[in-house]
C-alpha positions as CSV (number, residue, x, y, z in Angstrom):
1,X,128.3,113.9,103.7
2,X,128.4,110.3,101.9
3,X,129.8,109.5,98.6
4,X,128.6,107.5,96.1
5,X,130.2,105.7,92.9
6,X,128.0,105.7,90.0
7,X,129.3,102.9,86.7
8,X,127.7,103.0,83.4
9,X,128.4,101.4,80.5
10,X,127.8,102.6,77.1
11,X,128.9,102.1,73.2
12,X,129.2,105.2,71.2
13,X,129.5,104.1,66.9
14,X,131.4,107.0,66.0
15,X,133.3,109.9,68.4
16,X,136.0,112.7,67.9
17,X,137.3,114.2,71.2
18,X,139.0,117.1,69.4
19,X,142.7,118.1,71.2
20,X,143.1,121.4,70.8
21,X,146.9,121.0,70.4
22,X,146.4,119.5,66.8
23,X,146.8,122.4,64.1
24,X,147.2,120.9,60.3
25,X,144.9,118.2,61.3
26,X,141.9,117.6,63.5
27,X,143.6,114.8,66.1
28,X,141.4,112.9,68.7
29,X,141.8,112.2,71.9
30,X,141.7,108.2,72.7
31,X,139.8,108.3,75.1
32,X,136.4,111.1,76.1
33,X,138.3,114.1,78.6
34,X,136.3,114.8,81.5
35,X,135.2,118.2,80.7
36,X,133.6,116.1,78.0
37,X,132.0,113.6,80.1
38,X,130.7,116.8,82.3
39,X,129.6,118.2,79.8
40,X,127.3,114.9,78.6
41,X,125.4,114.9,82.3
42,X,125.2,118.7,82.5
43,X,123.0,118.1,79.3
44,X,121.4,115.1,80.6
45,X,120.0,116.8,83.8
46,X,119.4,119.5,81.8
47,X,122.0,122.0,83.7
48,X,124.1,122.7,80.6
49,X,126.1,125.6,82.2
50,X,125.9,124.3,86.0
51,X,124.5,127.2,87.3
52,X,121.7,125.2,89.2
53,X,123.6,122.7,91.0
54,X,126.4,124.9,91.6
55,X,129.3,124.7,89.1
56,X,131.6,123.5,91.1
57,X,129.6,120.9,92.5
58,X,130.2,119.5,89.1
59,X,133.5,119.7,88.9
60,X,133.8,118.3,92.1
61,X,132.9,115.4,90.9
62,X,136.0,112.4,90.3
63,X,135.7,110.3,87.0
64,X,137.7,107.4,86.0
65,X,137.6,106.7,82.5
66,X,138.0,103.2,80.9
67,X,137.5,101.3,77.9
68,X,138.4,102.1,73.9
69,X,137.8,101.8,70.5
70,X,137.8,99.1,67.7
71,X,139.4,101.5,65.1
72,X,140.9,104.8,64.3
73,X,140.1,106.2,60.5
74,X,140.4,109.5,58.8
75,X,137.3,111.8,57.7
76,X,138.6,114.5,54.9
77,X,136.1,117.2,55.9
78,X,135.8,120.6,54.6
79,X,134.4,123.0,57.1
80,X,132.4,125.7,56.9
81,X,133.3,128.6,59.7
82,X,130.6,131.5,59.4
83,X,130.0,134.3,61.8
84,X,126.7,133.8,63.6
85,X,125.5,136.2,66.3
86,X,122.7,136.0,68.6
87,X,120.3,139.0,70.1
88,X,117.4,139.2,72.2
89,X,113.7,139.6,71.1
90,X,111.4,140.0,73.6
91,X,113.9,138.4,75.9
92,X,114.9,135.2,73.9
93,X,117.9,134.8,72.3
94,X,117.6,134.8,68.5
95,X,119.7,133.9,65.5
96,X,119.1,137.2,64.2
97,X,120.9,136.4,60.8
98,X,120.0,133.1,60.5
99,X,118.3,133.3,57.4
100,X,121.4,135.8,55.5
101,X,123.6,134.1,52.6
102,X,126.8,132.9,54.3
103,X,128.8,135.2,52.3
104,X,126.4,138.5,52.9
105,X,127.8,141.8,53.3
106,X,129.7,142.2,56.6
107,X,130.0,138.3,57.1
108,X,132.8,136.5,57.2
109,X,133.5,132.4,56.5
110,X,135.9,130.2,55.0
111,X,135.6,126.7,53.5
112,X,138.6,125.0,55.0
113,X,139.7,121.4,53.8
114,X,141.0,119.0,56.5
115,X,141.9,115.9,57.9
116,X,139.9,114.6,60.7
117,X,140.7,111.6,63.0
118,X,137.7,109.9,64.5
119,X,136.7,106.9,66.4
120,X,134.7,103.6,65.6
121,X,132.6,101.5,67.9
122,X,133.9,102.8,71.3
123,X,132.7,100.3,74.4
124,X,133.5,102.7,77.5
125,X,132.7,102.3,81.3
126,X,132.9,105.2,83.2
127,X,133.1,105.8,87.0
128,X,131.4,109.3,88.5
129,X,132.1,109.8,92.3
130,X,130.4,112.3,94.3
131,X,128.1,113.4,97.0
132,X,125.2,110.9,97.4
133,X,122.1,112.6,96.6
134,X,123.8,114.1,93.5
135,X,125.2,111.1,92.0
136,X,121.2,109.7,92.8
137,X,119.8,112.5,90.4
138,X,122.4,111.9,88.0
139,X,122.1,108.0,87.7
140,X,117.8,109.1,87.2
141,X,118.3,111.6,84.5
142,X,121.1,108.9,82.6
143,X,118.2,105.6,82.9
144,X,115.2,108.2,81.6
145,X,117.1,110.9,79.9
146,X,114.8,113.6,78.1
147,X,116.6,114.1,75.2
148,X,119.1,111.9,73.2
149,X,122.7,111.8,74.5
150,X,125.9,113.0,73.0
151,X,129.4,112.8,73.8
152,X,131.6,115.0,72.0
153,X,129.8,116.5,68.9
154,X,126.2,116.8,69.0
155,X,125.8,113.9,66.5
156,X,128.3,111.4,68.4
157,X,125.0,109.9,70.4
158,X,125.9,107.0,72.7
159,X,123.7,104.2,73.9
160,X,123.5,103.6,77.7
161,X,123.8,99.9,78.1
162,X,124.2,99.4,82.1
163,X,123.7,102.0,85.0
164,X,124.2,101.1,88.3
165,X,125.7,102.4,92.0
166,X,128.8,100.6,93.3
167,X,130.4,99.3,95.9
168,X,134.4,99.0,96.3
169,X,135.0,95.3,95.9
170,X,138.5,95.5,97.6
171,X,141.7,97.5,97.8
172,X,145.0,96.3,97.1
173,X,148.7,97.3,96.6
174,X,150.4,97.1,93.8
175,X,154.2,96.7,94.1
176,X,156.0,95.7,90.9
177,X,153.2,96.2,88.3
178,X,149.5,97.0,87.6
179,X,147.7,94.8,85.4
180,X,144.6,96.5,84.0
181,X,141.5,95.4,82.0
182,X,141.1,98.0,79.8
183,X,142.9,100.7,78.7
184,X,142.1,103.9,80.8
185,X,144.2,107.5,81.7
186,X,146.6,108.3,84.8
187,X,147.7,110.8,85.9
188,X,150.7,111.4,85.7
189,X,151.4,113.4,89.0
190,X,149.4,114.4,92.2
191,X,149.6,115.6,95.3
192,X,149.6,113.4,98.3
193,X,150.0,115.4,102.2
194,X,150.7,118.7,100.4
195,X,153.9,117.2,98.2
196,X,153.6,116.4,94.3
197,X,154.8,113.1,93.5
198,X,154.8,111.7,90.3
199,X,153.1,108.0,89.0
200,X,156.5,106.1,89.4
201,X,155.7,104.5,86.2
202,X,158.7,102.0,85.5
203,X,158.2,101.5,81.3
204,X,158.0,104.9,80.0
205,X,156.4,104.4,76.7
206,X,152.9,105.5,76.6
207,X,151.9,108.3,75.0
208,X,151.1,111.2,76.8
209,X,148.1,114.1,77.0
210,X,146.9,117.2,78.0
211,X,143.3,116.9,78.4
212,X,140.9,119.3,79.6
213,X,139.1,118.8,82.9
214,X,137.3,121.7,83.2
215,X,135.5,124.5,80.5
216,X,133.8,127.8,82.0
217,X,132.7,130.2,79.8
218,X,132.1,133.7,81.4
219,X,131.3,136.9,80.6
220,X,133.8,139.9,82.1
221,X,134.9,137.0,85.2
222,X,131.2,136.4,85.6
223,X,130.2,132.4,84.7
224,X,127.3,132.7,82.0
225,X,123.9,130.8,82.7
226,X,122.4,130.4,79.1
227,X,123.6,130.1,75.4
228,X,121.8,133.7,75.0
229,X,124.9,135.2,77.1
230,X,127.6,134.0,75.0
231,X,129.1,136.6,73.0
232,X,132.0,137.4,70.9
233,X,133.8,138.4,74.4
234,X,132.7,135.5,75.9
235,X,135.7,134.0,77.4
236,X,136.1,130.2,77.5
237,X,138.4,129.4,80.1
238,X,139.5,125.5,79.7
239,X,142.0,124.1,82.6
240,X,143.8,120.9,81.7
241,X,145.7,117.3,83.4
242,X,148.9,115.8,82.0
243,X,148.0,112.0,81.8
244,X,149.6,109.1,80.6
245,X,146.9,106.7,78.7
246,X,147.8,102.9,78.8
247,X,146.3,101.6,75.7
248,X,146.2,97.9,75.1
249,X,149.3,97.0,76.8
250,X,147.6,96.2,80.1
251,X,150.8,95.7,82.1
252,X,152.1,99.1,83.8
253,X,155.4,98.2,86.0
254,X,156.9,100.4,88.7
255,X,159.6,101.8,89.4
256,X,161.6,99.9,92.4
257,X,160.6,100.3,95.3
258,X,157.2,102.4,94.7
259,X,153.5,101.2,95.7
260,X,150.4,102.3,94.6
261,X,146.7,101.6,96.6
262,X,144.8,100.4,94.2
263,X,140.7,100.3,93.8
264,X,139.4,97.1,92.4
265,X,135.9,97.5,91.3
266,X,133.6,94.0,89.9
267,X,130.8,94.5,87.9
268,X,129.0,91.2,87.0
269,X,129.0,88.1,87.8
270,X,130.4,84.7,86.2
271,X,132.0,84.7,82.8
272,X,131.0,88.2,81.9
273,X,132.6,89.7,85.1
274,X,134.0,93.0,84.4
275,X,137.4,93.6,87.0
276,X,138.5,97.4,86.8
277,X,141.6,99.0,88.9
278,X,141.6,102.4,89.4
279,X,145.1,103.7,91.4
280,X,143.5,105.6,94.3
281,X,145.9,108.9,94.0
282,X,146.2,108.3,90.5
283,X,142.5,106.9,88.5
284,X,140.3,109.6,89.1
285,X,140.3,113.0,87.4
């Protein structure tokens, strides 16, 4: 079955990819995780859950994340955390206290006051590879999508600038260092003919993350199918990726010794040329 590489390019104003690792303030990740970016094309195809395509035809799917953002600022917030239940009527799945004071009898909420790190004009590129029809019926639903897209919160909309299938422009070996374009994650180990080896990353002084690369929520080991099945026992099972992220220090040097097959992907032409890397073991999540 052939693959496919999807790129689109897209610029988001504002964005908070929470890390769940952050207690006495609200940190954000850099850079989108995938389970986020899933999650954005799950809603834009209109398979929120994955149950029609097959979830793990969508985690199947390898994403290389690139680009960042123009500024990091802090948003004192006090949020509100009520208990909200759903039941069916006739069926559908109904707030059934929707319209009960926050505070009513039996409900419980708390107004808590914190510091919240967020992200400002964010210009990201992102690479989806997968099986070819699939990657087709994702690129259709991004160019004409039905509703308006979000990625993160539900009010982080981004605006889809360039969608397009790729070609690989030409591989290459990297020997002493890796010059990138734009800051983007790696991973920081894999396995390669059944053995783990690690990115033989020479200057160790990126920070590193535990992102999350895939969410299912299921219901007593079963993977729900609607937002009417989640329940106060609805278990949301999140497995995550140690990566290193680059930032703007573009040079990566390795260790003595090591290589690293390396993608190179060009989008555009002329001045505005766009040249992307990707490490083959190593880029895509």
């Amino acid at each position: 079955m052939s693959e496919k590489t999807l790129f689109f390019e897209l610029f988001q104003p504002f964005a908070q990819y929470r890390n769940p690792f952050t207690f006495y303030y609200a940190q954000t990740y850099p850079l989108p995780p995938k389970s986020t970016i899933i999650g954005m094309l799950q809603n834009a195809v209109g398979d929120w859950y994955g149950n029609n395509r097959g979830i793990e035809k969508w985690w199947n799917l390898n994403i290389s994340i690139h680009g960042g953002f123009e500024s990091v600022f802090w948003n004192y917030q006090r949020l509100i955390k009520g208990e909200i239940e759903l039941k069916r009527v006739n069926e559908k799945p109904v707030l059934f206290n929707q319209k009960l004071p926050l505070y009513g009898g039996g409900l419980t909420s708390e107004r808590s006051p914190t510091n919240q790190q967020e992200l400002f004009n964010g210009h990201l590129y992102l690479f989806i590879k997968g099986e070819e029809g699939f990657i087709e019926e994702i690129k259709s639903s991004i160019e004409t999508p039905k509703k308006v897209l979000s990625l993160g919160r539900s009010e982080d909309v981004i605006f889809i600038k360039n969608v397009e299938l790729i070609g690989l422009t030409k591989r290459k070996i990297a020997e002493k260092n890796l010059w990138l374009t734009y800051p983007t994650y790696i991973k920081s180990k894999t396995k390669l003919n059944g053995e783990e080896k690690r990115f033989p990353i020479k200057n160790m002084k990126y920070p590193v993350f535990s992102i999350p690369v895939k969410v299912l929520f299921e219901n007593n080991g079963t993977p729900i199918k609607t937002k009417g099945e989640l329940t106060k026992k609805t278990e949301r099972k999140p497995e995550f990726e140690t990566v290193i992220y680059t930032g703007n220090d573009y040079v990566v040097y390795l260790q003595d010794k090591s290589e690293i097959e390396t993608e190179i992907y060009c989008i555009g032409d002329g001045e505005k040329q766009k040249i992307f890397k990707i490490p083959k073991e190593y880029g895509w999540l």
